[in-house]
C-alpha positions in Angstrom: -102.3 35.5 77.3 -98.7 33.7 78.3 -97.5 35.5 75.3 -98.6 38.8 76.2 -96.8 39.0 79.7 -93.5 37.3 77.8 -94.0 40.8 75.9 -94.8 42.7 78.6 -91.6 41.0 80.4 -89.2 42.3 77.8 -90.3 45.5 77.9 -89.4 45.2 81.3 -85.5 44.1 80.7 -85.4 47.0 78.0 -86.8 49.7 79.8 -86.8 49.4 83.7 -83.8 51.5 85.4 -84.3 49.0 88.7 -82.7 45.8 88.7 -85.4 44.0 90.6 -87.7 45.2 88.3 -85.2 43.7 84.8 -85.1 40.4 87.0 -89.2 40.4 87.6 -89.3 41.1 83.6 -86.9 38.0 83.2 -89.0 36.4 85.6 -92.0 36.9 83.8 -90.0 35.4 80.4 -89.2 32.3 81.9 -92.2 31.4 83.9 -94.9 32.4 81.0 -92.6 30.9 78.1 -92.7 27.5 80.0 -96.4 27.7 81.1 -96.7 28.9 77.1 -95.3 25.5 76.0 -97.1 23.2 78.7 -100.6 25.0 77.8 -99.5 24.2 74.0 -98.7 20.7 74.2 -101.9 20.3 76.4 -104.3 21.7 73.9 -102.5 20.1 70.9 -103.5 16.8 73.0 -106.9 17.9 73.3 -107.4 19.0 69.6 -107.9 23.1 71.3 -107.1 25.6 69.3 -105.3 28.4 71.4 -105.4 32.4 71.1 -102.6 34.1 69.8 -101.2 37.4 70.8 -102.6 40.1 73.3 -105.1 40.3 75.5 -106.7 44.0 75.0 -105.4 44.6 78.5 -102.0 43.8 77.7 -102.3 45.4 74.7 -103.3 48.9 76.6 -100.5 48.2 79.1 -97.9 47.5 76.4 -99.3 51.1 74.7 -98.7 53.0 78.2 -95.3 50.9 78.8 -93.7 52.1 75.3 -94.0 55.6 76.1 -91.9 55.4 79.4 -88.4 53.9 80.5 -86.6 54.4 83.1 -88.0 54.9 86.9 -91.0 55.8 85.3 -91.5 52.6 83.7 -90.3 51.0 87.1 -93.5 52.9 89.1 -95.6 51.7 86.4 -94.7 48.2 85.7 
């Protein structure tokens, strides 16, 4: 879901020790929270109810991020 990889994207700012990998995380942010909104105003228009949250993937990946920081999160991510 867009608003699992905004999650996964802040983990990202918090825990990466790279700077390209804190600016992919931003990345991720901004790209997914403005595909997030255009997907939202689309399926309000079409009377679609949309998913919230995680996707079980992301939810695994989140699990695994939370446990590492630093370059370990960088190999990782």
């Amino acid at each position: 879901s867009q608003q699992g990889e905004i999650e996964l994207g802040k983990m990202a700012k918090e825990r990466a020790a790279s700077d390209q990998v804190k600016q992919f995380g931003q990345r991720m942010i901004e790209d997914h929270t403005k595909a997030n909104q255009q997907v939202t105003q689309l399926a309000k228009q079409e009377g679609v109810e949309l998913p919230e949250g995680m996707t079980a993937m992301q939810k695994e990946k989140a699990q695994k991020f939370s446990q590492l920081s630093g370059k370990e999160f960088d190999k990782a991510y």
